[in-house]
C-alpha positions in Angstrom: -192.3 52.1 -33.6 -192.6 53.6 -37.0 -188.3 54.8 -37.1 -188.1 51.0 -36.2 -190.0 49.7 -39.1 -189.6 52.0 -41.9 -187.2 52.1 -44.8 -185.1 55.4 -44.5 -182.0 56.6 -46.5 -178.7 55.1 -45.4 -176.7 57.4 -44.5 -178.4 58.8 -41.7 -175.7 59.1 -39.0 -176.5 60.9 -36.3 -179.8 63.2 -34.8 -179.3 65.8 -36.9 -179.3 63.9 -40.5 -182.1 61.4 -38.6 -184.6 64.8 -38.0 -184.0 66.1 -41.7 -184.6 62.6 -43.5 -187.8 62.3 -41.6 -189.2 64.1 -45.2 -188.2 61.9 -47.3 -188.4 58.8 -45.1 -192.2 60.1 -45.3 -192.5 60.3 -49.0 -190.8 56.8 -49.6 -193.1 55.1 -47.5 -196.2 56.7 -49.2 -197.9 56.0 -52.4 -199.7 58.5 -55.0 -201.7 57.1 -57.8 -199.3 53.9 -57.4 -195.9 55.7 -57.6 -193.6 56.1 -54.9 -193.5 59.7 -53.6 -190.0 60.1 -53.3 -187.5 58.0 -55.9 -183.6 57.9 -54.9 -182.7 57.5 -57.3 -183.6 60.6 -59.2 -184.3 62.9 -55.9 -188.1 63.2 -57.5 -190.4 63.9 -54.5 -194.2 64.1 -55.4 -196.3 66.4 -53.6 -200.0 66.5 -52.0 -199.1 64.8 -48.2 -197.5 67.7 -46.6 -194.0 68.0 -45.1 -191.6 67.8 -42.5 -189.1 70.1 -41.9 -186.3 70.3 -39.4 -184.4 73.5 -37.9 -181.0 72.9 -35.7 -180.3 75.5 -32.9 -176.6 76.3 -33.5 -174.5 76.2 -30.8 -177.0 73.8 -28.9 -178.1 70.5 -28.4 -181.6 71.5 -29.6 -183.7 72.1 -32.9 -187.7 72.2 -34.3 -189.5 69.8 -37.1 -192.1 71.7 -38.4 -195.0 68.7 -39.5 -197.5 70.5 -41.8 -199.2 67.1 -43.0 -202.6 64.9 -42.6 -201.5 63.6 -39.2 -202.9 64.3 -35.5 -199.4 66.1 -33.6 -199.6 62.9 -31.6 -198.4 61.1 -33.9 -195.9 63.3 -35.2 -194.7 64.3 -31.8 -193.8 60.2 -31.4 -192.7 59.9 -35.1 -190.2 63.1 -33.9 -189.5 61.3 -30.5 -189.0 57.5 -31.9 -186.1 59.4 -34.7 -184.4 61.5 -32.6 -183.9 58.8 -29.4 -182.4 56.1 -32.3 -179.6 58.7 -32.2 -179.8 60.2 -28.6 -181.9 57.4 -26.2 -182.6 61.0 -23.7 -183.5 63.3 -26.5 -187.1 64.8 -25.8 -189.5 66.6 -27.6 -192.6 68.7 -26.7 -195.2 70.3 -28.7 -194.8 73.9 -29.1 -198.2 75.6 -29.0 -196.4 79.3 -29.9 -196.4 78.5 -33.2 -200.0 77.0 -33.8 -201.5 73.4 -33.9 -203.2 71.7 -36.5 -205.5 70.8 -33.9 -206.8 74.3 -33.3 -207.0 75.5 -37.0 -203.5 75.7 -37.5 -201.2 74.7 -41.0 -198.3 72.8 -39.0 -197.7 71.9 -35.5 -194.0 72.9 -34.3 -192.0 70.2 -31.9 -188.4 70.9 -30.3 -186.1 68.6 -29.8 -183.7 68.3 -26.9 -181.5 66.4 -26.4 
């Protein structure tokens, strides 16, 4: 539900530009010491929640976020999910354990998106 509720850039067109905003969709709806952590205006992103980062597969309808933040993968994994189907209702995405989990010690969790 979160996609459906937050404020995110507007031109975010299609999956691809959907998966890369989720970063700074992220850091506009968070706060640090009362400031916005991402300002449009200037590009300024503050630091100290973590990132998101997203990977397209050339030549394939595929790619990986990478969600090294304070979150359970749960969450992410549906934050992931709930962006990519506003572009692509069939698109899935599954956890990919190959590359560590935040649950089990790890920095980030990985998720690839199909779609």
């Amino acid at each position: 539900m979160i996609p459906k509720n937050a404020v995110f850039p507007p031109d975010i067109t299609d999956i691809h530009k959907a998966l890369a905003s989720i970063d700074v969709a992220f850091h506009m709806n968070h706060r640090k010491n009362g400031r916005d952590m991402f300002n449009p205006a200037t590009g300024e992103m503050l630091e100290g929640i973590g990132h998101y980062a997203y990977t397209p597969i050339s030549g394939k309808n595929e790619g990986y976020v990478v969600c090294g933040n304070p979150y359970p993968c749960r969450f992410d994994q549906g934050l992931v999910k709930g962006m990519a189907q506003r572009f692509m209702p069939h698109a899935t995405v599954t956890h990919d354990p190959t590359h560590g989990c935040r649950q089990k010690g790890a920095a980030s969790c990985t998720f690839v998106v199909t779609w």
